[in-house]
C-alpha positions as CSV (number, residue, x, y, z in Angstrom):
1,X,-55.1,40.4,-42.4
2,X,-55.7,38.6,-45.8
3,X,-56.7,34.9,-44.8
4,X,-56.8,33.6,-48.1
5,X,-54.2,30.5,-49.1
6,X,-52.8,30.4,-52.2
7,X,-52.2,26.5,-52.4
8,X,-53.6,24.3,-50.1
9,X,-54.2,20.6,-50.9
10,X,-55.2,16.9,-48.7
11,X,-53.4,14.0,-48.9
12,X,-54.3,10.7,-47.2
13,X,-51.5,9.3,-45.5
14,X,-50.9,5.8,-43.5
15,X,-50.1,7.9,-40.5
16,X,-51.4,11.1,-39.5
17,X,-49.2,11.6,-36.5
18,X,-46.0,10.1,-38.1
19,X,-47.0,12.6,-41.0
20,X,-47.3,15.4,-38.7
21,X,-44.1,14.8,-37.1
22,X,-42.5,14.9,-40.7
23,X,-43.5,17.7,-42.0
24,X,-43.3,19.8,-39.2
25,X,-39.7,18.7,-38.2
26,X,-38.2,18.1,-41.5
27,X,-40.0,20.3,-44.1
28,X,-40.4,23.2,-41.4
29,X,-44.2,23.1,-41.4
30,X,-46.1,24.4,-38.7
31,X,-49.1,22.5,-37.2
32,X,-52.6,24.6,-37.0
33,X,-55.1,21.8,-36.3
34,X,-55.8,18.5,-35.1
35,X,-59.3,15.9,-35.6
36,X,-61.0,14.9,-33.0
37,X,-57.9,14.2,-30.7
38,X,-54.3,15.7,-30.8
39,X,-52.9,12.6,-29.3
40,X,-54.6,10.5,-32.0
41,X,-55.6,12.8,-34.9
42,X,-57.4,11.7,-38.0
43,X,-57.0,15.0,-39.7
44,X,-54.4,17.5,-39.2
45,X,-53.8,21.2,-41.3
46,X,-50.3,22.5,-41.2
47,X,-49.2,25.1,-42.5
48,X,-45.7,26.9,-44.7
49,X,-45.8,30.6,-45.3
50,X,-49.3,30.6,-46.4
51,X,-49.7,27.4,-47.7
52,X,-51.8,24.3,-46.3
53,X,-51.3,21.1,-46.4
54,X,-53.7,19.2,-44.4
55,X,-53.1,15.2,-43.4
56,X,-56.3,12.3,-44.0
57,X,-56.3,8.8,-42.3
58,X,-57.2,6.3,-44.5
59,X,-60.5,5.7,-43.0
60,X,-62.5,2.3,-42.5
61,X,-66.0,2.5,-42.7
62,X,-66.5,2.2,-39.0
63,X,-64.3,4.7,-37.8
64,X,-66.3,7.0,-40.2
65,X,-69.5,6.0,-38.6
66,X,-68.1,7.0,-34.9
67,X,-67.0,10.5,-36.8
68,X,-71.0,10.6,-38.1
69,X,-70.3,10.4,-42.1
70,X,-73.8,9.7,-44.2
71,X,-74.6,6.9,-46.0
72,X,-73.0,9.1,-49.2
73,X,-70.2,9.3,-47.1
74,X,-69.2,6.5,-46.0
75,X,-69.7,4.9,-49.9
76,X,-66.7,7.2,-50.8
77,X,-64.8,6.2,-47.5
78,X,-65.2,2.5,-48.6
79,X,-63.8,3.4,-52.1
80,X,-61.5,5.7,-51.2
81,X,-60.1,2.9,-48.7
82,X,-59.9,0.1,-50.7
83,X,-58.0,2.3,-53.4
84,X,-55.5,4.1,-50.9
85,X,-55.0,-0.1,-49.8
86,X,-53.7,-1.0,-53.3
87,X,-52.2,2.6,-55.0
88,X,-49.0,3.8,-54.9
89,X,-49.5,7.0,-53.3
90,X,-48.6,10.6,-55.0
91,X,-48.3,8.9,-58.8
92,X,-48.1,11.1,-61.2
93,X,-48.9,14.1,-59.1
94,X,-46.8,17.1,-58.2
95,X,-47.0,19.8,-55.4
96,X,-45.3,22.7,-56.2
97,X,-45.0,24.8,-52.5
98,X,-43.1,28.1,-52.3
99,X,-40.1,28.9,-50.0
100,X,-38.2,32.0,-49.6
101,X,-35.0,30.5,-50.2
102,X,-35.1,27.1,-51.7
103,X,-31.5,26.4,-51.4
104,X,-31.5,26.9,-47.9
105,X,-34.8,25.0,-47.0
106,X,-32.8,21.8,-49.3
107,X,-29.8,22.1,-47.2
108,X,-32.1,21.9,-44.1
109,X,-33.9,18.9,-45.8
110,X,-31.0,17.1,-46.5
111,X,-29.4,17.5,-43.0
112,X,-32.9,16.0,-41.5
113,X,-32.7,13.0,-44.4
114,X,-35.3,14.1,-46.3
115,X,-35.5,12.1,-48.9
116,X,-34.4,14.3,-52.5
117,X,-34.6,12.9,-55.6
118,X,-33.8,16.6,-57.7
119,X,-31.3,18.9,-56.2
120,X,-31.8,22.8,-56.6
121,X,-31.9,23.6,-60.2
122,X,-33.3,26.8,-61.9
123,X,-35.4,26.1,-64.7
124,X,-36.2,28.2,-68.2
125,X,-39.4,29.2,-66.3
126,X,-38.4,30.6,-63.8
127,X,-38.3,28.6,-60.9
128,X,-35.4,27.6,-59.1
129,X,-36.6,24.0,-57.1
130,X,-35.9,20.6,-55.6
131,X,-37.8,17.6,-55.4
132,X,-38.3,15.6,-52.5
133,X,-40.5,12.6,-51.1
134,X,-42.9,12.2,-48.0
135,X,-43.1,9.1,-46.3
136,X,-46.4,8.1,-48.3
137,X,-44.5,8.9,-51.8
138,X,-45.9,12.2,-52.0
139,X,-43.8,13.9,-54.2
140,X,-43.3,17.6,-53.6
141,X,-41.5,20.4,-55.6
142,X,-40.1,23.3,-53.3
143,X,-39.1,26.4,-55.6
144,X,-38.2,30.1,-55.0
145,X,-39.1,32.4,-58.1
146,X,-36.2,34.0,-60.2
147,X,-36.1,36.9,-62.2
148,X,-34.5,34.7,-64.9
149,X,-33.7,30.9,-65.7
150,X,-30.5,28.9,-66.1
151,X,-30.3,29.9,-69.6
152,X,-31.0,33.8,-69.2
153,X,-34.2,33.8,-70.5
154,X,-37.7,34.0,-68.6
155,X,-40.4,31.7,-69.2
156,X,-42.1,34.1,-72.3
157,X,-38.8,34.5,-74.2
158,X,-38.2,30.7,-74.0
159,X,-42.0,30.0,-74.7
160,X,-41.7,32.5,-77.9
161,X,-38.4,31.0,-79.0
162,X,-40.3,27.3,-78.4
163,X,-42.9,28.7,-80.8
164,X,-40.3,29.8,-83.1
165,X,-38.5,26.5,-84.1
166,X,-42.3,24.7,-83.9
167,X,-43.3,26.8,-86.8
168,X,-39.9,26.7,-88.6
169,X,-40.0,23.0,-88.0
170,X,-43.6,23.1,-89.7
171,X,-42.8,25.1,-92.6
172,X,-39.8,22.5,-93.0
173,X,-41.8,19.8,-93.3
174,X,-44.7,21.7,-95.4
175,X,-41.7,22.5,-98.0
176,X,-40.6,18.7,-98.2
């Protein structure tokens, strides 16, 4: 069996166990592991089709010395702390996670109050997705692949018609 994962991404969050519960009742994640304790994890790795997304606590530099960080370590916990403290979490970041029927898994999102800010819509390349929020802010893109976009074309013909009116658009302003 291939064991290999073809996204998988960590995101510190506020609350691992509040996360958990999220993703795994709302998004239709399933949970795979828990750090140190399941009752009061610090690290968790869930999983969707064969895609990972595992959980963080935001860390102070104590709890990272009872976990036996280095002195290296525990320098990036205290950074890493201080920023996650003042940040907006998930700016200007995307995660694009595939489902076998995106419509469907929005539907099941709404009806568990997901927060959406995009509704299914099928783009020129080829993805039909939504956009919805975690708790932290994490923004994350659900899609299902098409054959072909909104406008019948697939993401080279629009890409080669793009090119197209660059050039002409070029030679426009060459000639004036």
């Amino acid at each position: 069996m291939d064991q290999s994962y073809p996204n998988a991404i960590q995101l510190t969050v506020a609350d691992v166990k509040k996360s958990i519960k999220f993703y795994s009742e709302k998004l239709g994640f399933t949970l795979r592991q828990t750090f140190p304790d399941p009752k009061k994890p610090v690290w968790a790795s869930l999983e969707l089709g064969r895609q990972v997304v595992m959980l963080g606590a935001n860390l102070g530099v104590e709890d990272a010395k009872k976990l036996g960080m280095d002195t290296a370590e525990l320098d990036r916990v205290r950074k890493d702390s201080k920023a996650f403290a003042k940040s907006p979490h998930g700016v200007g970041a995307s995660f694009y996670i595939a489902v076998p029927d995106v419509d469907a898994h929005h539907k099941n999102a709404k009806r568990r109050r997901v927060e959406v800010l995009a509704a299914p819509k099928t783009q020129f390349y080829g993805l039909r997705e939504y956009v919805a929020h975690d708790p932290d802010g994490y923004r994350f893109v659900f899609y299902t692949r098409v054959h072909e976009g909104a406008e019948g074309h697939d993401g080279a013909q629009h890409q080669a018609g793009a090119r197209k009116k660059a050039g002409a658009a070029r030679e426009a302003i060459a000639g004036a």
